[in-house]
MOPAC internal coordinates of N, CA, C and O (Angstrom, degrees):
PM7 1SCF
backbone

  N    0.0000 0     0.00 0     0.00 0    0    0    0
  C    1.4490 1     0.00 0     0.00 0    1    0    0
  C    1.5292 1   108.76 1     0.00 0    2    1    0
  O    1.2310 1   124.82 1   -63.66 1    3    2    1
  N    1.4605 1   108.34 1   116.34 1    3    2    1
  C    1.5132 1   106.49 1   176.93 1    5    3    2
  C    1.7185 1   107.91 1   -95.35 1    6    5    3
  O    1.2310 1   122.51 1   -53.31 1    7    6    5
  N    1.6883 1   112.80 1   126.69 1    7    6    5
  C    1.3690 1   112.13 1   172.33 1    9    7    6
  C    1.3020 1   115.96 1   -78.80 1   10    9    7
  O    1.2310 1   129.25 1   138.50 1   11   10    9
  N    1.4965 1    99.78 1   -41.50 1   11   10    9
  C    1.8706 1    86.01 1  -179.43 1   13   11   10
  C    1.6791 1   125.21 1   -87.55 1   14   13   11
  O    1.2310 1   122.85 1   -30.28 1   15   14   13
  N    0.9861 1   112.15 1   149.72 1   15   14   13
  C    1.5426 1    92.26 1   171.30 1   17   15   14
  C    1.1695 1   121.46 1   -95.16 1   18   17   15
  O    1.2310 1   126.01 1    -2.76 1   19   18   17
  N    1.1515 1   106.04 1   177.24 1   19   18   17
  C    1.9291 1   112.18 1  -156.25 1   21   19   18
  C    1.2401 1   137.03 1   -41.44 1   22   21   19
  O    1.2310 1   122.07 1   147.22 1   23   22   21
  N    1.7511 1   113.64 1   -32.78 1   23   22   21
  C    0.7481 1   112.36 1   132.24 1   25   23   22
  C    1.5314 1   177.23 1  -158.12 1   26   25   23
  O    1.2310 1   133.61 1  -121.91 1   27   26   25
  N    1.5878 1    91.30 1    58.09 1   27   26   25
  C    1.4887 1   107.39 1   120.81 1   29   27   26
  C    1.3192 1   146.09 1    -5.84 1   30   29   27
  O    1.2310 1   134.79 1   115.08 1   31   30   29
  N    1.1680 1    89.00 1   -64.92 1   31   30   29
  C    2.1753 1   107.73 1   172.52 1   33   31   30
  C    1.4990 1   103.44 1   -89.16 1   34   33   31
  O    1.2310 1   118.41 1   150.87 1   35   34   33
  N    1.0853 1   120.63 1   -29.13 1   35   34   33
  C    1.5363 1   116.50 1  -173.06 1   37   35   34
  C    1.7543 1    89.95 1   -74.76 1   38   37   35
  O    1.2310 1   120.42 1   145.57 1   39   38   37
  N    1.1087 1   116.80 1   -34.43 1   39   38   37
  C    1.4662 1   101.68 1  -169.42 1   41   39   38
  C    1.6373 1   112.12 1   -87.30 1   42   41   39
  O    1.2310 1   117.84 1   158.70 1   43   42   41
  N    1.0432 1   121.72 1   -21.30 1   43   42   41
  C    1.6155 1   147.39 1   169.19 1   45   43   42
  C    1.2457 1   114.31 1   -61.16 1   46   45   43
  O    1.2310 1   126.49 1   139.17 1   47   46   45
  N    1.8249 1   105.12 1   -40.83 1   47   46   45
  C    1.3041 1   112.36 1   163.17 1   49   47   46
  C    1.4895 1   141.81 1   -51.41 1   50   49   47
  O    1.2310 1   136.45 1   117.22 1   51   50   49
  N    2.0251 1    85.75 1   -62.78 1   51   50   49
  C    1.7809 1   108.12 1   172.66 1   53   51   50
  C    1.4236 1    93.63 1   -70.68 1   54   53   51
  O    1.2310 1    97.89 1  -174.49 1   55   54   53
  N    1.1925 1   157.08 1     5.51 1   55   54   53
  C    1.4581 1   141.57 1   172.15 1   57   55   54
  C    1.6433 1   113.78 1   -89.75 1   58   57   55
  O    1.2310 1   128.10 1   135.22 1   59   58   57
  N    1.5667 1   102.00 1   -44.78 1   59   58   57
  C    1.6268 1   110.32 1   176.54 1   61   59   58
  C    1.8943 1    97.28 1   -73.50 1   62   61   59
  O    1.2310 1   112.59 1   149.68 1   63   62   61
  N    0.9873 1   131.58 1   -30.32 1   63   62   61
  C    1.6451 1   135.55 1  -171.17 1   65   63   62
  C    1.3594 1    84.38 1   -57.79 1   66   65   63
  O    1.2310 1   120.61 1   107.82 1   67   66   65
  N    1.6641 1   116.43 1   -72.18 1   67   66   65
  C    1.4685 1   123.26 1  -148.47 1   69   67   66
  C    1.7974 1   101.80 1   -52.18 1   70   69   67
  O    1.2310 1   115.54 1   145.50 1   71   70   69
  N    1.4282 1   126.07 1   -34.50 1   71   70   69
  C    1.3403 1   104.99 1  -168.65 1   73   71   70
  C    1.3138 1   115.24 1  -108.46 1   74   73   71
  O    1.2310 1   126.22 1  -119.63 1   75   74   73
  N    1.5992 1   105.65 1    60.37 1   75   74   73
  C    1.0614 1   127.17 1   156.91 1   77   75   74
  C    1.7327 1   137.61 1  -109.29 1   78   77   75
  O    1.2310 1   142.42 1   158.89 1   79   78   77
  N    1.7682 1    74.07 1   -21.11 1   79   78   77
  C    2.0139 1   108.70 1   165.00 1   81   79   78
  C    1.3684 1   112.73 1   -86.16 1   82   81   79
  O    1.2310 1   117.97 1  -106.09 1   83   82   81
  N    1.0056 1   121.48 1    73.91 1   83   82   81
  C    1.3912 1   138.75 1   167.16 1   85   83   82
  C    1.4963 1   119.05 1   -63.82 1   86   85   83
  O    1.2310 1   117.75 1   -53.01 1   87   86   85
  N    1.1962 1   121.89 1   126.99 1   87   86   85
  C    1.3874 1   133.71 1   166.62 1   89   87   86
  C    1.3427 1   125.84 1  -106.21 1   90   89   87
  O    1.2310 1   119.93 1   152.26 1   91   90   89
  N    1.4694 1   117.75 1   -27.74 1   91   90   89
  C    1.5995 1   107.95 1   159.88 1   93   91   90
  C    1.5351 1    99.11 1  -116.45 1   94   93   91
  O    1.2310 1   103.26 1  -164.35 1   95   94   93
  N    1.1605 1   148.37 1    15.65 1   95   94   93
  C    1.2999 1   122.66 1  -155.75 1   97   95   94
  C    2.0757 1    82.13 1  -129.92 1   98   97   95
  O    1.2310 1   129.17 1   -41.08 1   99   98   97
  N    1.8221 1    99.94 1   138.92 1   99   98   97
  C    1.4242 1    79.08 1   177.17 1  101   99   98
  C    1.6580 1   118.17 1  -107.12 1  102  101   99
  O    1.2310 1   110.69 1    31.90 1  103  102  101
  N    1.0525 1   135.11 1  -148.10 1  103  102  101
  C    1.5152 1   115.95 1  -173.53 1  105  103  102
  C    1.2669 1   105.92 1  -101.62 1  106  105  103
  O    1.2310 1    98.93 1  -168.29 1  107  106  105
  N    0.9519 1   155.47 1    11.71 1  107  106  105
  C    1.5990 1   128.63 1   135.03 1  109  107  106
  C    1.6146 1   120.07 1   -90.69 1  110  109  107
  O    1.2310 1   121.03 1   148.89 1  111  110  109
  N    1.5370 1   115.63 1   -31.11 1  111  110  109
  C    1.5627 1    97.79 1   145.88 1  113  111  110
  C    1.5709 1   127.62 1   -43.51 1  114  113  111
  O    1.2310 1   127.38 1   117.25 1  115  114  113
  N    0.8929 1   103.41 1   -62.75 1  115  114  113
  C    1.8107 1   104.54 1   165.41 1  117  115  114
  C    1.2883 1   128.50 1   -25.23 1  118  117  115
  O    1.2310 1   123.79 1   137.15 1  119  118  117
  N    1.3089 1   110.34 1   -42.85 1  119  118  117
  C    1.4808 1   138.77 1  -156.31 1  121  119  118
  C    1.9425 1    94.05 1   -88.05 1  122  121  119
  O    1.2310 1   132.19 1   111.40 1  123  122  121
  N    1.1848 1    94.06 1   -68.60 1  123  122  121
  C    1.7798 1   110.24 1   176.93 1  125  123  122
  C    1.4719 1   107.10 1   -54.39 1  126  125  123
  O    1.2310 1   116.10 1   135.63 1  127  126  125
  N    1.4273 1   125.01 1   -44.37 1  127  126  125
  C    1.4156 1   132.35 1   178.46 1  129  127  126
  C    2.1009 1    95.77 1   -51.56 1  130  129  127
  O    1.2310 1   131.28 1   103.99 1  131  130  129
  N    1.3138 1    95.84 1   -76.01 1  131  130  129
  C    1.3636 1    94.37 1  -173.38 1  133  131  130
  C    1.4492 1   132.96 1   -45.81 1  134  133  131
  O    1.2310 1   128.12 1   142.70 1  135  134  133
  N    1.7780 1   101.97 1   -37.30 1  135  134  133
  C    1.4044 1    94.28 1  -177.68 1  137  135  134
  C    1.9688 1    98.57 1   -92.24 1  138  137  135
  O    1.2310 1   117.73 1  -172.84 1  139  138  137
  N    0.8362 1   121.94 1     7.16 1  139  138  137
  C    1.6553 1   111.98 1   147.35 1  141  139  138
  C    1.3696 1   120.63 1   -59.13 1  142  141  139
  O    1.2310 1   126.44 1   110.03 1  143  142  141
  N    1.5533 1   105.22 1   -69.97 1  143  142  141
  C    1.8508 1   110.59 1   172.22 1  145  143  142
  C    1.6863 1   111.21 1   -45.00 1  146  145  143
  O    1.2310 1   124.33 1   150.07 1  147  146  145
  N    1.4190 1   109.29 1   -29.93 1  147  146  145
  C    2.0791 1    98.04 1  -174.39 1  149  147  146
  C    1.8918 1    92.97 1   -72.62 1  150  149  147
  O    1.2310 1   127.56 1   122.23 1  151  150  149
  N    0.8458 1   103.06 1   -57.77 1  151  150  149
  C    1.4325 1   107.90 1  -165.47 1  153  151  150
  C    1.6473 1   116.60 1   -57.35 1  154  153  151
  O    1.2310 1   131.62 1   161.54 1  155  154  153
  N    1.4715 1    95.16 1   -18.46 1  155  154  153
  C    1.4499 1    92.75 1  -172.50 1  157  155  154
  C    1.9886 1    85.82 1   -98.41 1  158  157  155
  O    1.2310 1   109.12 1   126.91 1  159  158  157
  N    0.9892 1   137.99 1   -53.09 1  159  158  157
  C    1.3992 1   127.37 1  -179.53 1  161  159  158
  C    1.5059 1   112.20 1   -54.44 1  162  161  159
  O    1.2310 1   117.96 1   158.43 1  163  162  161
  N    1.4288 1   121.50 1   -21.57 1  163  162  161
  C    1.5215 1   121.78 1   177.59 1  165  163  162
  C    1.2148 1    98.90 1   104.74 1  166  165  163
  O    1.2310 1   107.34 1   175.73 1  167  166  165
  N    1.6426 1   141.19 1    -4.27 1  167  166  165
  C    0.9558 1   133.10 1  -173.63 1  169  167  166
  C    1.7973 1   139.42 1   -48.68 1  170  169  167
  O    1.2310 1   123.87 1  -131.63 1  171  170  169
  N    1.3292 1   110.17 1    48.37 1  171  170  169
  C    1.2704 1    99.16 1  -164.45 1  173  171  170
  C    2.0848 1   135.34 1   -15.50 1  174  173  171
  O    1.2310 1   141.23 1   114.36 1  175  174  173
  N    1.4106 1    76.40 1   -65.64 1  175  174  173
  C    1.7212 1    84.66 1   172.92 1  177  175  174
  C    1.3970 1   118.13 1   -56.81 1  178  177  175
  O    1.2310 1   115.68 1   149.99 1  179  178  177
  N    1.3671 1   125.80 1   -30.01 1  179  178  177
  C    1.5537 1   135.72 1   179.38 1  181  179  178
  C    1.9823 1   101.14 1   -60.54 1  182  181  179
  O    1.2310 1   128.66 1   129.95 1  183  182  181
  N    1.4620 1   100.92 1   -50.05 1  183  182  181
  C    1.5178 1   125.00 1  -168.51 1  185  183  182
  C    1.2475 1    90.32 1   -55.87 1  186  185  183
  O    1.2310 1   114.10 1    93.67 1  187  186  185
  N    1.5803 1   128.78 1   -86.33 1  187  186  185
  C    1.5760 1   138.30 1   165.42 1  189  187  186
  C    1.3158 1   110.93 1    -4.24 1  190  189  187
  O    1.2310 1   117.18 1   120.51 1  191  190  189
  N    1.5573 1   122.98 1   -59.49 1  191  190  189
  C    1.4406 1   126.21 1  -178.13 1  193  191  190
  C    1.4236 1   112.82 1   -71.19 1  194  193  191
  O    1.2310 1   106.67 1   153.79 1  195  194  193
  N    1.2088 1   142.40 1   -26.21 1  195  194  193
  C    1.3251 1   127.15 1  -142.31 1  197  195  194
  C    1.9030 1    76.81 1  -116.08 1  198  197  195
  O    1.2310 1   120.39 1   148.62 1  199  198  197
  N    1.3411 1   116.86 1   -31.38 1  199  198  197
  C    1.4278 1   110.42 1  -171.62 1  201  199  198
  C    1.5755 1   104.86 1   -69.73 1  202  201  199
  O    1.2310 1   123.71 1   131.53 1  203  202  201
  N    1.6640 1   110.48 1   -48.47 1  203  202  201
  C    1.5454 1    89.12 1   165.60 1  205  203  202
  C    1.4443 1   151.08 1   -77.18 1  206  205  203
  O    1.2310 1   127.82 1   175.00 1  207  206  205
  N    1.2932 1   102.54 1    -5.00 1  207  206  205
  C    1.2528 1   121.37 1   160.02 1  209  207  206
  C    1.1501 1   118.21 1   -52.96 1  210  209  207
  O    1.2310 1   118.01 1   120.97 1  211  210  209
  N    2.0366 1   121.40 1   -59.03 1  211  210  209
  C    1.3638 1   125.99 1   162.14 1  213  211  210
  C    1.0726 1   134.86 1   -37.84 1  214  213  211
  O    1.2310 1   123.06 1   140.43 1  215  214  213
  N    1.6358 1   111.74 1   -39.57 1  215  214  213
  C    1.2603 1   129.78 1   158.79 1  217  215  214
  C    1.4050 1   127.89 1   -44.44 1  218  217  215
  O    1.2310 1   123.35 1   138.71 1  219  218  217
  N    1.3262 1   111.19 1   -41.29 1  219  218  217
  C    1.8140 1   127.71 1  -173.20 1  221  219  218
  C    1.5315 1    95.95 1   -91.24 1  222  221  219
  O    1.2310 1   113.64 1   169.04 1  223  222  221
  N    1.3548 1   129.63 1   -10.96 1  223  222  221
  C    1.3976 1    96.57 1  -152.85 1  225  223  222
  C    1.9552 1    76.57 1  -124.75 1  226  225  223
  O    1.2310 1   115.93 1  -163.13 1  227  226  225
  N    1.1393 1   125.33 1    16.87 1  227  226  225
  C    1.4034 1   127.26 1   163.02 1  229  227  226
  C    1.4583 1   118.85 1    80.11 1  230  229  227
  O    1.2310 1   127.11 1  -164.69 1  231  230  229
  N    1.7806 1   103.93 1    15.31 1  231  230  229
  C    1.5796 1    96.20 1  -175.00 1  233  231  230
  C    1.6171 1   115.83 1   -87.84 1  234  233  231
  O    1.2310 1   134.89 1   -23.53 1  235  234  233
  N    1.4814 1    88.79 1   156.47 1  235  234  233
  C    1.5997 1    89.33 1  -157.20 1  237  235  234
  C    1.7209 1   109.44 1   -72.80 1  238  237  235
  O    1.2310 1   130.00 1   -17.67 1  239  238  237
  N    1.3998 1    98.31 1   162.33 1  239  238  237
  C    1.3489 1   124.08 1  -179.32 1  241  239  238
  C    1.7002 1    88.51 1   -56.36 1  242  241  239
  O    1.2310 1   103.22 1   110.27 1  243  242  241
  N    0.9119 1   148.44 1   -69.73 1  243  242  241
  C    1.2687 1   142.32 1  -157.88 1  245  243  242
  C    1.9598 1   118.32 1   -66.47 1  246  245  243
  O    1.2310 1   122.41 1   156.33 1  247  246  245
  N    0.8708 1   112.98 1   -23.67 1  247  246  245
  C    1.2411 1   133.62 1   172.71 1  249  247  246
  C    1.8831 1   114.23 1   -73.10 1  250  249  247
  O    1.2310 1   133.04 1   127.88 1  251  250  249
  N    1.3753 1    92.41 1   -52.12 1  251  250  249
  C    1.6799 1    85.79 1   159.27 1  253  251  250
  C    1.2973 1   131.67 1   -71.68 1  254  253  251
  O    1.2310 1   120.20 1   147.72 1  255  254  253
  N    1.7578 1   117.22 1   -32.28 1  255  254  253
  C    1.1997 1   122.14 1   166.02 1  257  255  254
  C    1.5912 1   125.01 1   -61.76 1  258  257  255
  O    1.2310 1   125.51 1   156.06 1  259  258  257
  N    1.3015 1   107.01 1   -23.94 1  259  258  257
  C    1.5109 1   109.75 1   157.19 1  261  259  258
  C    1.5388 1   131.23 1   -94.01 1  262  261  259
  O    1.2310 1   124.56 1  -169.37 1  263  262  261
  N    1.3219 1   108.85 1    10.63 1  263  262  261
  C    1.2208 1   133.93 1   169.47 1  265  263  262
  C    1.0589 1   107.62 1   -95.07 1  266  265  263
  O    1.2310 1   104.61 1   136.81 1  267  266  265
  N    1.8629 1   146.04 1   -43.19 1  267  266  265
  C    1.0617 1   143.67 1  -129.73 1  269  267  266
  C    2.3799 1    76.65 1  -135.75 1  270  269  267
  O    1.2310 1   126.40 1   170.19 1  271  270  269
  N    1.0484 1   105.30 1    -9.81 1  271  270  269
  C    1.8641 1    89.80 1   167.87 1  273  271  270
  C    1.3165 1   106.26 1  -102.15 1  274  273  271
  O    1.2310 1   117.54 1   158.16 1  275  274  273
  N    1.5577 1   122.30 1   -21.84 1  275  274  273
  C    1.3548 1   108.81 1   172.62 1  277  275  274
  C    1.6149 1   124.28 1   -76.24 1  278  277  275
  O    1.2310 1   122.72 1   159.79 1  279  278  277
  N    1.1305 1   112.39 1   -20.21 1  279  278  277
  C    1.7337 1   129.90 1   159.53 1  281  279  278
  C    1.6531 1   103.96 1   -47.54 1  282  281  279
  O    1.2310 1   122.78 1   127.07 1  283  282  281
  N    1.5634 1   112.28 1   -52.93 1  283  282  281
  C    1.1982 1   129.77 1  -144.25 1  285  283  282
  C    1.7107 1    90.47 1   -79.33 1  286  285  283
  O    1.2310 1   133.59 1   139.21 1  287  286  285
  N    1.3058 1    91.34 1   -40.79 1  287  286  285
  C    1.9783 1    92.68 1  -172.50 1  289  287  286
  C    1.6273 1   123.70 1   -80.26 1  290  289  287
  O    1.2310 1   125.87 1   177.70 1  291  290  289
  N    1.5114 1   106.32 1    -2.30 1  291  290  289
  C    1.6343 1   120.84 1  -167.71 1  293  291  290
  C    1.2830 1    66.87 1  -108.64 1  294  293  291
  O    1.2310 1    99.48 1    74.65 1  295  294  293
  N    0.9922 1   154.62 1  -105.35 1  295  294  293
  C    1.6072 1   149.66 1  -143.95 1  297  295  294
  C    1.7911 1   138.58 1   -33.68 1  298  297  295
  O    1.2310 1   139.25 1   139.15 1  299  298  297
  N    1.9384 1    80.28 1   -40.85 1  299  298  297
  C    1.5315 1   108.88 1   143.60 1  301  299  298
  C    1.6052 1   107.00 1   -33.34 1  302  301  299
  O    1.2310 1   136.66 1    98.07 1  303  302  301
  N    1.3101 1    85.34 1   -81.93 1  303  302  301
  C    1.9293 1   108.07 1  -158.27 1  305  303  302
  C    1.3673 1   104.89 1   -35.58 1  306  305  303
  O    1.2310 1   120.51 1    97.13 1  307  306  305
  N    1.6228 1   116.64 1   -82.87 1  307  306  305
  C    1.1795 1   131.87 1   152.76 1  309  307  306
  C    1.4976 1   106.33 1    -9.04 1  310  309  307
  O    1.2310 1   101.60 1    88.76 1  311  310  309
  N    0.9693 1   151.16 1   -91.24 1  311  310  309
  C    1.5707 1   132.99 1  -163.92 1  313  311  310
  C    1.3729 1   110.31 1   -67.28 1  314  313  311
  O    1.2310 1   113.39 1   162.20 1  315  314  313
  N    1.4888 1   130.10 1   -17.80 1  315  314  313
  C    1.3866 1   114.67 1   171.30 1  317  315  314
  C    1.8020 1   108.76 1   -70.03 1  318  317  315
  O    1.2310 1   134.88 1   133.17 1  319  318  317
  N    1.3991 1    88.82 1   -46.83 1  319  318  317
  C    2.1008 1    88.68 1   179.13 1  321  319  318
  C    1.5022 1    99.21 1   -41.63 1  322  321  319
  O    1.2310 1   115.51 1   114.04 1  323  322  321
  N    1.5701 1   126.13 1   -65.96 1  323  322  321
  C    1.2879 1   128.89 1  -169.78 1  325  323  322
  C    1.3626 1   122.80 1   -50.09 1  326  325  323
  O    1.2310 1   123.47 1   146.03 1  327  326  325
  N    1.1047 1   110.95 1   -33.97 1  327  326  325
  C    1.6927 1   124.96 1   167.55 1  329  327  326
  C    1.6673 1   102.34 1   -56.63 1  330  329  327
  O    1.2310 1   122.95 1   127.47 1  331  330  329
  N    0.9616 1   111.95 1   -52.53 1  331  330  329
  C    1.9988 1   120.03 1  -168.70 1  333  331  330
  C    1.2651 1   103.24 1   -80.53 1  334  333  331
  O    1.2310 1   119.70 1   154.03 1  335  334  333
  N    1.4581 1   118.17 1   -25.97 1  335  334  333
  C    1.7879 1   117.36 1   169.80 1  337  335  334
  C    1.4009 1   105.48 1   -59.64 1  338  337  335
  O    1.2310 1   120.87 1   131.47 1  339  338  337
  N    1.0922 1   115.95 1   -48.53 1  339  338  337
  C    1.2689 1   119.63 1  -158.74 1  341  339  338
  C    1.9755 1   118.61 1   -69.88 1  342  341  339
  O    1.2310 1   139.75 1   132.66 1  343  342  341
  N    1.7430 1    79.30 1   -47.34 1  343  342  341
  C    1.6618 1   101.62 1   164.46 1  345  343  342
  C    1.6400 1   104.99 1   -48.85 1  346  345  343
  O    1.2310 1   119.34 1   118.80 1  347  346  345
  N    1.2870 1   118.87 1   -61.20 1  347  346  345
  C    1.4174 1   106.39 1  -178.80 1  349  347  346
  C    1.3700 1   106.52 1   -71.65 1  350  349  347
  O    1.2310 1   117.74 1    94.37 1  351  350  349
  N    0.7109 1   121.90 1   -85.63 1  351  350  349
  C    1.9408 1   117.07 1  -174.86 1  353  351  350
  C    1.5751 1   107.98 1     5.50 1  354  353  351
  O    1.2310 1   121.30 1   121.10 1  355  354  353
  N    1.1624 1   115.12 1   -58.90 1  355  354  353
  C    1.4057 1   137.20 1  -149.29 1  357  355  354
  C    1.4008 1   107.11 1  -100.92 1  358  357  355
  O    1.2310 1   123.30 1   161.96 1  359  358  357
  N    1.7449 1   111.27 1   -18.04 1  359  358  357
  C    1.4653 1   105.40 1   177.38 1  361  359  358
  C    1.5758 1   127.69 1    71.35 1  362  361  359
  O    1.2310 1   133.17 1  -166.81 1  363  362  361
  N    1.2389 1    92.15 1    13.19 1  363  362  361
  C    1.7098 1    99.73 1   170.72 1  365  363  362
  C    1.2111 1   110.71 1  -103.27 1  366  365  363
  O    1.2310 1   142.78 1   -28.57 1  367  366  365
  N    1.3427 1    73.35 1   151.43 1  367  366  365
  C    2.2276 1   105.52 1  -164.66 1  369  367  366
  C    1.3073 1   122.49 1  -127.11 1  370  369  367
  O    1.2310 1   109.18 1   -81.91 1  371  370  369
  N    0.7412 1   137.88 1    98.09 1  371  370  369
  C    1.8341 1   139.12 1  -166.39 1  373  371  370
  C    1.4108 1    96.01 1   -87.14 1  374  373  371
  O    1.2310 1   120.10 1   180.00 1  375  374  373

């Protein structure tokens, strides 16, 4: 079932194409940029892509692992703030 129509996707398309033409960013920043955003949206298939890409383009095993803890530590953060939002909102006090 296609939701968008044609074009829709044609424009969805040339939009995901365009940020691949990078002018300050170089291609394994690019690469690390993106598979941060899959992993951080949950994107499996995004994750799949950006990991084999890393794969082809020779970046090291260690570089993703510090790619894939800094995801891990903004996500951290983010649910501790939300935890203390809530605490205040709600006025609870331990």
């Amino acid at each position: 079932m296609d939701l968008l129509t044609k074009q829709q996707q044609a424009l969805y398309d040339a939009f995901y194409e365009s940020t691949h033409e990078n002018t300050h960013l170089d291609e394994k920043t690019e690469i690390l940029v993106g598979l941060s955003a899959a992993v951080a949206m949950n994107c499996n298939p995004c994750t799949s892509y950006y990991l084999r890409l890393a794969k082809q383009r020779s970046i090291a095993k260690g570089e993703i692992s510090e790619t894939l803890a800094k995801v891990m530590a903004v996500a951290a953060g983010q649910k501790r703030l939300q935890f203390q939002e809530v605490l205040d909102e709600y006025d609870i006090d331990f």
